[in-house]
Residue, then its C-alpha position, 0 to 999 in steps of 0.5 A: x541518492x536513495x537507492x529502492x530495491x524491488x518490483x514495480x507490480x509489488x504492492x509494498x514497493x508500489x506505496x514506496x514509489x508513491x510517496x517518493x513521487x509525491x515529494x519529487x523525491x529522486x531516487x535509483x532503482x534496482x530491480x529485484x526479480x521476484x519471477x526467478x527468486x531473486x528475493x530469496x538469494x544471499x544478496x538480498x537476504x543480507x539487505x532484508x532477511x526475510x527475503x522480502x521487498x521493498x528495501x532502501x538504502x540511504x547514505x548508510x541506513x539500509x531500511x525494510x519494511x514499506x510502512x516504515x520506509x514511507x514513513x521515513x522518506x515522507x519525514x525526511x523531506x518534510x514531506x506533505x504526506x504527514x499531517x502537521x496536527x498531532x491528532x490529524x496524523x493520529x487519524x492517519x496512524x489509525x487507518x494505516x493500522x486498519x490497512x495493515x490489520x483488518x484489509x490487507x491481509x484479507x485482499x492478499x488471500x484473494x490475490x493468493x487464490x486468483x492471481x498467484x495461483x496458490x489456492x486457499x480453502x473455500x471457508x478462508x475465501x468466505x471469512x476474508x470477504x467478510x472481513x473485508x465488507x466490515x472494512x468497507x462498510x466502515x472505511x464508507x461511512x468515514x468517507x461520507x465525512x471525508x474526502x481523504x481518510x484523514x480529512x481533506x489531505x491525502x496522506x500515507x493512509x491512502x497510500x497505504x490503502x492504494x495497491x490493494x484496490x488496484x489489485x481488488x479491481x482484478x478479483x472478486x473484492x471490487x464487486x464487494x467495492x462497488x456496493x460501498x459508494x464513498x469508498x468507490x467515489x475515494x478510489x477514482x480521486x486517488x487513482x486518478x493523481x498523477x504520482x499513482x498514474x505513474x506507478x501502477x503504469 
C-alpha cells in the first residue's frame, strides 16, 4: 500500500490527498510533526533531503515532491485526473506551470507574513499582490471559457491550484479573488467536491 509521509494543514500534502481520494486510492499515513521539527530530523531527511514534505513510498520507489507525486499516483491507476488528448494534458501542464511559477510562490509570501509569523518587507507584500492580480485577471478570463482550467475536466491543474485558495481565503488574497468573478465562481465548484471536503476538513 502507498505509504504519505506529511501534515494534513501542508499544502503539498493537501494536493497528494486529493488525487488519492479522487481515484479512491487506498493508502497509509504517517504523520510528520512539522510543530517540533520533525521534518528536520535524520529520519526524514533520509526520506526527502530537503527536510520538506510531502513524501510517499510504494513497493520500493520512495518519491517527493508533490507535483510529481500526483503526477504518478494519478498515472499509475490510470487515473481520471489526467487528460487522455495530448494537447488537453498540455493545457494541463501548462497551468501547473502557472501554479508553480507565477501564483504559489506570491500567496506563500502572504501566508509567511499573516500566518507563519515570519514577516516580509512591505515592497515584497506590494509586488506579490501584483503578481497575483496579473494571475488572476488571466486565470478570469480563461475561466469565462471553461469550467475546469482545462476544460470541462477537473484535472491535476485545479489540484494543484486548490490549497492556495484555501489559505487565500484567510489573507488579503481573497479580497484580490473576490474581484475576479470566473475565478471566484471556479472556487466554489472545486471546493465544494467531496474529495476537497474531506482533505481541508
Amino acid at each position: 500500500m502507498i505509504k504519505v509521509y506529511g501534515h494534513p494543514m501542508s499544502s503539498c500534502t493537501r494536493k497528494v490527498f486529493t488525487t488519492l481520494i479522487e481515484n479512491d486510492t487506498p493508502y497509509e499515513f504517517q504523520l510528520v510533526d512539522l510543530m517540533v521539527g520533525e521534518h528536520k530530523q535524520p529520519p526524514h531527511l533520509a526520506r526527502q533531503p530537503f527536510g520538506q514534505i510531502p513524501v510517499i513510498e510504494d513497493d520500493g520507489l520512495r518519491l517527493y515532491e508533490s507535483r510529481a507525486i500526483c503526477r504518478y499516483l494519478d498515472e499509475k491507476v490510470n487515473g481520471k485526473l489526467t487528460p487522455r488528448d495530448l494537447r488537453t494534458k498540455a493545457v494541463m501542464e501548462q497551468w501547473i506551470s502557472i501554479e508553480s511559477s507565477n501564483f504559489s510562490p506570491y500567496v506563500m509570501k502572504f501566508v509567511f507574513h499573516h500566518i507563519l509569523n515570519y514577516p516580509q518587507d512591505p515592497s515584497v507584500l506590494e509586488l506579490s499582490a501584483g503578481k497575483i492580480t496579473e494571475a488572476l485577471k488571466i486565470m478570469d478570463a480563461h475561466l469565462a471559457k471553461n469550467k475546469h482550467l482545462t476544460g470541462d475536466q477537473f484535472t491535476l491543474a485545479d489540484v494543484c491550484f486548490m490549497p492556495y485558495f484555501q489559505a487565500s481565503m484567510m489573507l488579503p488574497v481573497k479580497d484580490m479573488i473576490a474581484k475576479a468573478p470566473n475565478v471566484s465562481a471556479w472556487w466554489k465548484r472545486v471546493s465544494e467536491r467531496p474529495s476537497w471536503i474531506k482533505v481541508s476538513g
